[in-house]
N, C-alpha and C positions, 0 to 999 in steps of 0.2 A: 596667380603666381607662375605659374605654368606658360601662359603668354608673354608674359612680362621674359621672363627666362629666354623663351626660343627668340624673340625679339631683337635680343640684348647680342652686341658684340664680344661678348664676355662671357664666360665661364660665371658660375654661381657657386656659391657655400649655401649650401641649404641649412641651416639651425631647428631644430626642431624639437619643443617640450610636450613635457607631459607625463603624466604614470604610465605605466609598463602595460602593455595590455591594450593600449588605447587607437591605437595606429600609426604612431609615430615612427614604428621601423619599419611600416609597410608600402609608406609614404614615396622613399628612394627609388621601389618597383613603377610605384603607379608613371611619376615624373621623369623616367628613363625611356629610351627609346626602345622596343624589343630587342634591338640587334644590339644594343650597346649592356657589353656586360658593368655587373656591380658586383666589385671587389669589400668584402664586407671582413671587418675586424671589431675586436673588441680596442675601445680605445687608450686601454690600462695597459695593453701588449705592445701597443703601438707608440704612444706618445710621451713615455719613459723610458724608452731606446732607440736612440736616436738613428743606429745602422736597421731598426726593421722600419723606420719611418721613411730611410730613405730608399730602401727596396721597395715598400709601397707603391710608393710616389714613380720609382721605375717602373713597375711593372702597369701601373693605372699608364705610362706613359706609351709602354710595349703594345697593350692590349687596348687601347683606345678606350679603357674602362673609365667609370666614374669609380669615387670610393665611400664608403659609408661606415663611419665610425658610431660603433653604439655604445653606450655606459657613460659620457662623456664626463657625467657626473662622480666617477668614482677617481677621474683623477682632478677634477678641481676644487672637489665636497671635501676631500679626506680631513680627517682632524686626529692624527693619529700624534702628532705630535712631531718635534722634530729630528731627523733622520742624518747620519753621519754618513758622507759619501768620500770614498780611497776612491781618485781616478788618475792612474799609475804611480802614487806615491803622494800626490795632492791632495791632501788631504781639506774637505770641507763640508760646513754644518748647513744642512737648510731650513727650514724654520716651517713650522707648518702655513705660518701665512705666507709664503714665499713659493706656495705651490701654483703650479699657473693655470693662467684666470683662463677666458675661454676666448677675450681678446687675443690672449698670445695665441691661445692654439691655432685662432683661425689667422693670426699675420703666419706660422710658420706652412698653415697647409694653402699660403697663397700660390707657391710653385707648384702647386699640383696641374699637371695640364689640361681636368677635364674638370667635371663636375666635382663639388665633393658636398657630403653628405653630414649630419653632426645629430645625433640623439642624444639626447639630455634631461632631466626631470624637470628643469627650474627654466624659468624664462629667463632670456635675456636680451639687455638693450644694447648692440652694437656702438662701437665708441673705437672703428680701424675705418683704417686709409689705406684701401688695397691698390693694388697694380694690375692685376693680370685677372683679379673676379669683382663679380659682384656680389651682395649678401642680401638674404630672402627667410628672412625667421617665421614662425608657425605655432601657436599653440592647440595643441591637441587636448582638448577639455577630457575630463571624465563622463563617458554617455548617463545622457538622462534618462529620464522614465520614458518617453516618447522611446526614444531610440533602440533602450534597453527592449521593450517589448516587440519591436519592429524586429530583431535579431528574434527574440523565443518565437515571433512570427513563423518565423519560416519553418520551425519544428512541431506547431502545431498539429500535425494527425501524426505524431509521434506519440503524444500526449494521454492518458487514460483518462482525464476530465480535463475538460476547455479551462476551467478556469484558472489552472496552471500559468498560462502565459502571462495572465496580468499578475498571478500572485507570484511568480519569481522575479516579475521587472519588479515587485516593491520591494521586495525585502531583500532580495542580492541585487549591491550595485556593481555589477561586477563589468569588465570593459568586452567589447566584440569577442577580443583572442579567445577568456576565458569562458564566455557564455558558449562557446562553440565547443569549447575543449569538457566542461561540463556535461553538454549532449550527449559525447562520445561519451565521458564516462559512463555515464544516465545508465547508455545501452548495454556498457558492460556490466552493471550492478545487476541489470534487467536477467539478463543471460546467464549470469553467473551466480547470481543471489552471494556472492561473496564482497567482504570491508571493501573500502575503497582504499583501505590500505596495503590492501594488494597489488595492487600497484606501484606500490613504493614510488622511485621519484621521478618514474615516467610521465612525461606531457601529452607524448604521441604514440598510438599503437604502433607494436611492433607488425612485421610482416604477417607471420605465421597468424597472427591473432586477428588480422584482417575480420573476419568472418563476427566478434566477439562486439567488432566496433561500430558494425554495419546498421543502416536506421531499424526500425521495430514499426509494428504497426499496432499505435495505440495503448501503448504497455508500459508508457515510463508512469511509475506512479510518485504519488509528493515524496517518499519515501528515498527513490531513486533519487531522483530530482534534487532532493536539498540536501543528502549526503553528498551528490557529487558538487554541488554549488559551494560544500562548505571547505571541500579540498581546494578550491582556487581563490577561497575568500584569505585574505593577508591572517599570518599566522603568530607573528610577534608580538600579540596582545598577551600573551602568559608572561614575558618579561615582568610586565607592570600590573596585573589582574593575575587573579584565582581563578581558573577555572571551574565551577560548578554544573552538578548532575541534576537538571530538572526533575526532581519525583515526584511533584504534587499535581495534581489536575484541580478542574473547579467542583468535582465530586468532596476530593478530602478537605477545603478548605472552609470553615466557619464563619460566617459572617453575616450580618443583620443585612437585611433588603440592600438600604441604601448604596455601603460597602460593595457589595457583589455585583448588582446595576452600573456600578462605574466603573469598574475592574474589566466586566463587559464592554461597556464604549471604549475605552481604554483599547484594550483587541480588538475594536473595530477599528479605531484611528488607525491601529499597525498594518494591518491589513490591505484598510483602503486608502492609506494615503497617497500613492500613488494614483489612484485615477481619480481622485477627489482634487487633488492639487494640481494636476494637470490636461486630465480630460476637462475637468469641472470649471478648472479657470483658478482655483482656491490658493493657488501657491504661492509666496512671498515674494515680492520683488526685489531685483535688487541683487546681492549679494546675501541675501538672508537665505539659513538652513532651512529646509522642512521638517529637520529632526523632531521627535516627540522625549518632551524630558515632563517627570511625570515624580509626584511628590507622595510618598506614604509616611504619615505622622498619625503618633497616635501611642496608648500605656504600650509597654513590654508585654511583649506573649501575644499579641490580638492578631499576629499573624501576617506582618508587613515581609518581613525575607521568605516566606510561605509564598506569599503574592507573587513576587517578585519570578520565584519559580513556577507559578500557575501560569504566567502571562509569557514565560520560556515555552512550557510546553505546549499550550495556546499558537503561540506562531510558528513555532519548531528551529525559534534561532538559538545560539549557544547564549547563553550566559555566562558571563564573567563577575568576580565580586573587586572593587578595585583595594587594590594592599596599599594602604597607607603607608606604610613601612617604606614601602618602593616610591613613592612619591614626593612627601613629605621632605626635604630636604633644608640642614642649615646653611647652606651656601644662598647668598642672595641671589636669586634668578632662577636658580636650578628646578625648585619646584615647580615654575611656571611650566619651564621648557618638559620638562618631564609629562607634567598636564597636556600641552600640548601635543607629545609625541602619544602620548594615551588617548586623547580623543579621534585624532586624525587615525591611530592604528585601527579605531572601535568604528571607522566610517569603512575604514578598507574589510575589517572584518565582519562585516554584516552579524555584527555580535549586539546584546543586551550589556549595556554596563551598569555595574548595580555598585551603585555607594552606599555600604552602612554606616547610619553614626553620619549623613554625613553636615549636622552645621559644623563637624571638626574644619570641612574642609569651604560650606558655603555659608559660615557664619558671618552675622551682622559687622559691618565694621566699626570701629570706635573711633573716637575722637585719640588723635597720634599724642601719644605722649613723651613715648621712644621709639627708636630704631623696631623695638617689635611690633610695637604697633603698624610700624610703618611698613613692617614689609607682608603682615598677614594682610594689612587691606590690601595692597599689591596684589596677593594671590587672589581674593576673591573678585578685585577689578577686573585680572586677565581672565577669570572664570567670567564675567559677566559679561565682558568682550568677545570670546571665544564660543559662548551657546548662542548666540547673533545666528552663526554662520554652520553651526553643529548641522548635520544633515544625518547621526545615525538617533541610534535609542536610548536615554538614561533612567534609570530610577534612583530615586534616592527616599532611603529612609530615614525616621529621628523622633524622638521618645514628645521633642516638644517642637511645635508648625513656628514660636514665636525666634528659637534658636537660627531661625532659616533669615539672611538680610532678605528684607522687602523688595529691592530690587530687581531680585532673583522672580521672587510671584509673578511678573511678568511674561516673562520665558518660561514659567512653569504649566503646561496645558493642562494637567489634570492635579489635582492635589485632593486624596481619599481620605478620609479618613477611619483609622481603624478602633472601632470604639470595645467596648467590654460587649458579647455578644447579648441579646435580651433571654430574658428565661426561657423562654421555650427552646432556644436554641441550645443555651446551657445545657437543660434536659437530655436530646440530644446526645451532646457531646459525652456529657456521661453515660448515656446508651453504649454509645459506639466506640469508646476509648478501651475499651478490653480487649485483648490480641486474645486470635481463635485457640492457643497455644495454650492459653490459662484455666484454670479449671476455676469461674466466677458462680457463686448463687446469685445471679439475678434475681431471682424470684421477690427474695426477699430484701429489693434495696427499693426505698424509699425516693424515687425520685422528683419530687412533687418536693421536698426538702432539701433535696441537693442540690435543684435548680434555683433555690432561693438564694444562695450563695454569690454575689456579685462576685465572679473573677474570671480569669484569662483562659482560654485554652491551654496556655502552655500550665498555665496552675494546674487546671483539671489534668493534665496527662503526670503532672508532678506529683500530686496528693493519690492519684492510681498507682504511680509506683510506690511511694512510701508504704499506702493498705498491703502492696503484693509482699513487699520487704517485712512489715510487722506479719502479716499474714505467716510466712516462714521462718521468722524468729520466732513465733510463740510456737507454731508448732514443733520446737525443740525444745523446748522449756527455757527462753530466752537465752537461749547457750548456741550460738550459730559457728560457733568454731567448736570443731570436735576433731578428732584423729582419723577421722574417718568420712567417706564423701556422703554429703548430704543428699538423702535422696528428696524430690519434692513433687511427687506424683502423686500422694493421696493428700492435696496440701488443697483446700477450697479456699478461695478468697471471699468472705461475704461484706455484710454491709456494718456489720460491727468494726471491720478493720477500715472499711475507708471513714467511718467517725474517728477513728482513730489517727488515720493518714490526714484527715484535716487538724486534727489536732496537734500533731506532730509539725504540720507545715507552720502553722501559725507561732508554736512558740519556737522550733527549732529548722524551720527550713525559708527561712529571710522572706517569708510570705503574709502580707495582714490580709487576716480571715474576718472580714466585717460579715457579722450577721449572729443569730443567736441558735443555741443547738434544741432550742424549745424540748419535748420530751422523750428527745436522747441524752440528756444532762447526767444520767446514770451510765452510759458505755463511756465515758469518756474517764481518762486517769487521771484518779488523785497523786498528789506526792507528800511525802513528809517536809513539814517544812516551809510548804510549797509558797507561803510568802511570809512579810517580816510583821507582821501584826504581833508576834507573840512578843518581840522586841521591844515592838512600840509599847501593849499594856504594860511592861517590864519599866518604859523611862516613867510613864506614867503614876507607875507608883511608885517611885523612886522621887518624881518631884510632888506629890500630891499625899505622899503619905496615904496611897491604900495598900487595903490586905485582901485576900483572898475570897472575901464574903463574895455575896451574890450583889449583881451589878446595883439594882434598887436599893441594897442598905447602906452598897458602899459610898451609895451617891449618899443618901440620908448622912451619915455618919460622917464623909468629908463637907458636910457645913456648918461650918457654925453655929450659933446662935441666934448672932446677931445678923449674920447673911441670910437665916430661914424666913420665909415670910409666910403665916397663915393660909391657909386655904381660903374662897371666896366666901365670906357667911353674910347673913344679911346685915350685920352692922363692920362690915370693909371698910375702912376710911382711913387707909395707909398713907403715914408722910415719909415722904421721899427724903433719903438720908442727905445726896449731894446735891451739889448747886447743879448739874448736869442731869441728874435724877428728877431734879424740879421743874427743869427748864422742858424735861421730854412730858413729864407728867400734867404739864401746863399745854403740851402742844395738843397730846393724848384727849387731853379735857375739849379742847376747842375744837378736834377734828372731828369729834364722838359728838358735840353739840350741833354741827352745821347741818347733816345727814335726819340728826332728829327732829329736834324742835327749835327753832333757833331763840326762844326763851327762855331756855332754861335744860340745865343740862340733866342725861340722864342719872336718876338715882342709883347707886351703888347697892343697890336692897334687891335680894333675890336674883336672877340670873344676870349673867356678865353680858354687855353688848361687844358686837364684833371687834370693834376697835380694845376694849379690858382685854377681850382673850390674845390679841396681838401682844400689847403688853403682857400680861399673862405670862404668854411663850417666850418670848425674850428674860423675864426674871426668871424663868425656869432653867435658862440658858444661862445667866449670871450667877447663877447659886447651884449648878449642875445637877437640878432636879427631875429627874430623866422621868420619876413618877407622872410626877404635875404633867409634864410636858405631853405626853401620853393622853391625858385626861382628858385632855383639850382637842385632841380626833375627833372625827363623826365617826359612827358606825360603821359606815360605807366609804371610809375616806376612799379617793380615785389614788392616795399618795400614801405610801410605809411608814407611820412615825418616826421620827431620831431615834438612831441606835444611840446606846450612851455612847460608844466612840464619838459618835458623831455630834455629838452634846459636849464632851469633853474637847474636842476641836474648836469649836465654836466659840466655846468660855475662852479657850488658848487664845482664839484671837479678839478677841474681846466684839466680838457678835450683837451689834446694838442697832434702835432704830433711830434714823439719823432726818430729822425734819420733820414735818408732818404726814398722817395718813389721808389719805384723799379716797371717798367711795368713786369708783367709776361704775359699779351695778349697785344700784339699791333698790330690791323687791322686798317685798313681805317676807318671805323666804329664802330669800336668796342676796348675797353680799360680796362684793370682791373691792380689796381694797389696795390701793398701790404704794408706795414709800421705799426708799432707799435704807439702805442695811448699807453700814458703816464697819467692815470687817478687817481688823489690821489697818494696810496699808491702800484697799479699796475700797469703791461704793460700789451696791451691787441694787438696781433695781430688782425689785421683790414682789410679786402678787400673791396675794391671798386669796381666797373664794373660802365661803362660810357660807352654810347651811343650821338650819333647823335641824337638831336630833333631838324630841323627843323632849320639845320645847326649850330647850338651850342652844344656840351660839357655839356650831361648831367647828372644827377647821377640814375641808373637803380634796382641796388642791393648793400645791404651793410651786409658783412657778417664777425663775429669776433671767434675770437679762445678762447683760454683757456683762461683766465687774470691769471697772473702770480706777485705775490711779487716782489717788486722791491727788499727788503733786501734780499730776497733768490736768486737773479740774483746774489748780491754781495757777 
C-alpha cells in the first residue's frame, strides 16, 4: 500500500476499519513521512459543519499536512432518527437514512490537497470517481492468539509466573493499545495494592505518577494481571446480562465422579484453548469461532448455576447471567439483533455468558403453523448461525437435555450432566450443610438414614432450614410471635427436628421425599384428621347398611343368606348360582385338572388344592368375608392379608377371576399360578405363589402387573 502510494501521481484517501484498539489510528503515523505533519480530528466535529471542514482542508493546505479523521462511523452509523434543521429561516427534515454514506465523505474530502486519512469500524467497498486522489482501504483484524501473546511477550520478566503470557493471550482478547495499557495498569495495582477503579477514566498516566507506571521486576501477579485486563475488556454487557459474584469454588460444590471430571476438562479447554488451537494446529478453519459453549442439564437443585459459578472462579473471568427480559423482544427481528449485540459484546468482554432456563431461548423448532411459530424458529436459526462464528464462552442450563434443538448438540463441546448425587455423597452433604453459627447435636443424627434419602443438594440445604425453623418454633411453645425479641442461643437443633424438616418438606414445602422413615415412624407428627378414611367408612355404611360392630361381624352380618357360602368340609360340592359363576367354575375345574392328573379331576374331600383356594379368595371377596379371606394365608405369608377396606373395594368393583388359571411353578410344595382379575373397567394380571402350611394349600405372595383397559383390549 505504502508503494503503490509514493508511486502514484496522486494523493490517496486511506480508509481504514476495524475495532478500536487494533491499529487502525496508528496506521496514519506509520504511512506519513516524518517531516509531514498529521492534522488529526474527530470526524463528528468535522463533517457536520461544513465552515470547520473547510478550515481543515486550509490549514492541511497551509501546513503541507496530511489529515485524519477518526470515528468516521459515528457520523454514517447514527440511527437516532430524524433531525429537523433551521438554516436561516429554511427550514428542513433529514431523515436518518439520508445521513451520508462514506462515498460522500470521501467525494467531499477529494479537494483536500495532501493525503487524507478515514478510520471507521465497518469495511468498506469504494463505489467514487475521484479527480485529484486515489483510494487505498485496509482492514485491521482483531489480534489472534499468535499475536496477542507476542505483545504479553515483551512483558514477560515483568511477570511473577511465566505462565501468565499464554494464559492472558487466552482468555483476554483484547487489541495491542489495550494489552499495553493493561501492563501499565498491572504496575500500578502492583505498587499501590489499590481498585483499579482508582483510576477512574484515565487511559494514560499522568506526569507526577510517572514513577507508579514504571515496569516492576517479576511482581505482576494473576491477580494484577486480570483486574487490570478487565478494565479494558468492553463494558456494555450489563445492558443485556446480569452481572454475577462468583462464590463457589470446586471445594463447596457436590457432585458424583463423573460430573466433577468434566466440569475439570471443561477448565482445561478454557484455559488452553489458546495454544491448543493454535500452537497445536487444532483451530477451526474458516470463519468458524473457537468459542467453548457448554450444556448443564439435569433435576433442579443438582447444582448446574453452582457450576456455572465454579468454572467463573476456575478461570477468573466475570460472569454474566443473560436477562431474558432484555432480549426477548415482540417486534420481529429485534430479538435476533439484540442476541447479536449480546454475543459480539460477550467476545469484546472476555466474559462467561450464562443462560438459565435456556431451551426458552435454544429450543427445538416446530413445524410453522403461524406467524409464532415462524418467528421463534427464526431466533433459534440465527442462534445456530451465530455460534458457527462465537469465539467467547457460553453455558447454558435446562431442567430437561431433550428441550435443547438437536442442531445445537453439534456446537455444543461439552454437555454435563447433573445427576442426584449418590449416597455417600448425600451423607456428606448432610455433614456439612450446618453453618458454624448454629448450635447442631450431631452426635446424635443418624446419617447412614439420611443418606438413603434420593434428593438434591438444594433439598438437603432446604429440609436444614425447615429442622432450624421447627427447632425455634418448638422452643417457644409453637408461639414464635410474641411481644417481645426472641432470643435463640440456648436453641439446639438435633436430629428429631431434621425428621421433622423432612417431613415438613414432603407434605408442605413442594418437595417428593421418596423413601421410607423405617424406625423413626414415631418422631414424625400425627394430625387429627389427617386423612378421609373416616368419610369413606361413613359412605360405606350408608350404602351397605353397616353399624358400628367390629369389622368381622359386620362383614358376617352384611350377607345374606343366600350370598354366604359354607366353609371347605369334606362333602363341598357347591353349584354355582349364575350362568357366569358356572362358566368360571368350569374353567376352575379344568385348570385344577391339567396340573394334576389329567384323568381325572381333584376330589373336593379334605384339603382345598391351590387353584379352590383362588376361588376360595375371590368368593370371600364377593360375599365380603374378610374372615374366610384371612383363613386362606400361610403362616408366614411374604404379603399382609386384605384389610376389610380393602375387601370392601374389591366387592365395589366387582373383583373376579376372568379366564383360566394357568400353574407356571408346580413343585410338591411349592405353586404359583397366573390369571387375569377382571376389576371394574380393567384386567389386571395377577400371580399367586402357594405354599404348604401344615399340610394345606396356602397363599404366600400376591403379585399384579400393569391393569390394562378393558375397551382398549377390544
Amino acid at each position: 500500500m505504502d508503494e503503490r502510494s509514493s508511486d502514484g501521481d496522486r494523493s490517496t484517501i486511506y480508509y481504514f476499519s476495524g475495532e478500536d484498539g487494533t491499529g487502525k489510528n496508528r496506521l496514519p503515523g506509520a504511512l506519513t513521512a516524518s517531516e509531514t505533519p498529521v492534522l488529526r480530528a474527530r470526524a463528528v466535529d468535522v463533517l457536520e459543519d461544513d465552515d470547520r471542514l473547510t478550515r481543515l482542508v486550509r490549514e492541511a493546505a497551509l501546513q503541507n499536512a496530511a489529515i485524519h479523521l477518526e470515528g468516521v462511523e459515528a457520523v454514517t452509523n447514527r440511527d437516532d432518527g430524524p433531525t429537523i434543521d433551521d438554516d436561516d429561516g429554511d427550514v428542513s427534515v433529514t431523515a436518518a437514512e439520508d445521513r451520508p454514506t462514506v462515498d460522500a465523505i470521501v467525494d467531499r474530502l477529494d479537494d483536500a490537497p495532501g493525503d487524507v486519512f478515514l478510520s471507521h469500524t465497518d469495511p468498506w467497498k469504494p463505489d467514487v470517481d475521484l479527480e485529484h486522489h486515489r483510494v487505498e482501504t485496509a482492514h485491521c483484524p482483531f489480534p489472534d492468539y499468535e499475536t496477542r501473546v507476542a505483545v504479553w511477550e515483551e512483558y514477560r520478566g515483568e511477570f511473577a509466573e511465566e505462565y501468565l503470557v499464554t494464559n492472558l493471550g487466552t482468555n483476554f482478547r483484547l487489541p495491542q493499545r489495550d494489552i499495553r495499557r493493561a501492563v501499565e495498569t498491572a504496575r500500578y495495582l502492583c505498587r499501590t495494592e489499590a481498585d483499579s477503579d482508582a483510576l477512574g477514566d484515565r487511559d494514560e498516566p499522568e506526569a507526577h505518577e510517572g514513577d507508579l507506571f514504571a515496569p516492576v521486576d517479576e511482581a505482576l501477579t494473576r491477580e494484577h494481571c486480570y483486574a487490570a485486563c478487565k478494565r479494558y475488556s468492553a463494558s456494555n454487557l450489563e445492558a443485556l446480562a446480569e452481572p454475577m459474584e462468583p462464590g463457589y469454588t470446586f471445594d463447596d460444590i457436590y457432585l458424583n465422579d463423573k460430573p466433577k471430571t468434566h466440569l475439570r476438562e471443561l477448565c482445561g479447554h478454557l484455559q488452553y484453548r489458546g495454544q491448543v488451537t493454535s500452537e497445536w494446529g487444532f483451530g477451526e478453519p474458516g470463519d468458524r469461532g473457537d468459542g467453548v459453549v457448554a450444556l448443564f442439564y439435569g433435576p433442579p437443585g443438582t447444582g448446574k448455576t453452582m457450576a456455572a459459578e465454579v468454572i467463573a472462579n476456575e478461570t477468573g473471568l466475570d460472569l454474566y447471567r443473560v436477562d431474558l427480559s432484555q432480549i426477548v423482544n415482540k417486534y420481529i427481528g429485534d430479538t435476533e439483533s439484540r442476541l447479536a449485540a449480546l454475543l459480539e459484546e460477550a467476545e469484546r468482554s472476555n466474559a462467561i455468558l450464562l443462560f438459565d432456563e435456556a431451551d426458552s431461548l435454544f429450543g427445538e423448532r416446530t413445524d410453522v403453523g403461524d406467524s409464532t411459530d415462524r418467528y421463534a424458529n427464526n431466533v433459534t436459526n440465527f442462534l445456530l448461525q451465530r455460534l458457527e462464528s462465537f469465539d467467547g464462552v457460553a453455558l447454558l442450563t435446562t431442567n430437561k437435555r431433550s428441550g435443547i434443538d438437536p442442531a445445537f448438540k453439534r456446537r455444543i463441546a461439552h454437555s454435563v450432566l447433573f445427576d442426584v448425587p449418590q449416597e455417600r455423597i448425600r451423607r456428606r452433604i448432610w455433614k456439612d450443610v450446618w453453618p458454624d453459627d448454629a448450635t447442631v447435636d450431631t452426635d446424635g443424627f443418624d446419617y447412614e438414614f439420611l443418606g438413603l434419602f434420593s434428593i438434591t443438594p438444594a433439598v438437603i440445604r432446604k429440609v436444614a432450614k425447615y429442622a432450624a425453623y421447627i427447632a425455634a418454633t418448638e422452643a417457644h411453645d409453637g408461639h414464635p410471635l410474641t411481644d417481645s425479641a426472641t432470643a435463640l442461643d440456648d436453641i439446639t437443633i438435633t436430629f428429631d427436628h431434621v425428621v421433622l424438616g423432612l417431613q415438613y418438606a414432603n407434605e408442605a414445602g413442594g418437595v417428593a421425599i421418596e423413601g421410607e422413615f423405617f424406625q423413626y415412624e414415631d418422631k414424625l407428627r400425627t394430625y387429627e384428621n389427617q386423612t378421609v378414611g373416616r368419610d369413606v367408612e361413613t359412605l360405606f355404611k350408608l350404602k351397605y347398611g353397616l353399624d358400628d360392630q367390629s369389622e368381622s361381624e359386620t362383614a358376617a352380618e352384611a350377607r345374606s343368606p343366600t350370598d354366604r357360602e359354607p366353609k371347605a368340609t369334606d362333602d363341598d360340592d357347591r353349584t354355582p348360582s349364575s350362568e357366569a359363576e358356572q362358566e368360571q367354575a368350569s374353567s376352575a375345574e379344568q385348570a385344577a385338572a391339567e396340573p394334576a392328573s389329567p384323568s381325572e379331576s381333584p376330589e373336593r374331600t379334605g384339603d382345598l388344592e391351590p387353584e379352590d383356594v383362588i376361588w376360595h379368595f375371590y368368593d370371600g371377596i364377593r360375599t365380603k368375608d374378610h374372615e374366610a379371606i384371612q383363613a386362606l394365608y400361610h403362616s408366614d405369608a411374604a404379603v399382609d392379608p386384605l384389610s376389610y377396606k380393602e375387601v370392601v373395594a374389591k366387592n365395589i368393583n366387582d373383583a373376579s377371576v376372568a379366564g383360566r388359571l394357568r400353574r407356571t411353578t408346580d413343585e410338591p410344595a411349592h405353586v404359583a399360578l397366573e390369571f387375569d382379575e377382571e376389576s371394574g373397567s380393567h384386567r389386571i394380571p395377577m400371580t399367586f405363589e402357594l405354599e404348604l402350611d401344615d399340610g394345606r394349600w396356602r397363599i404366600v405372595s400376591i403379585s399384579h402387573g400393569t391393569p390394562v383397559e378393558t375397551d382398549d383390549e377390544e
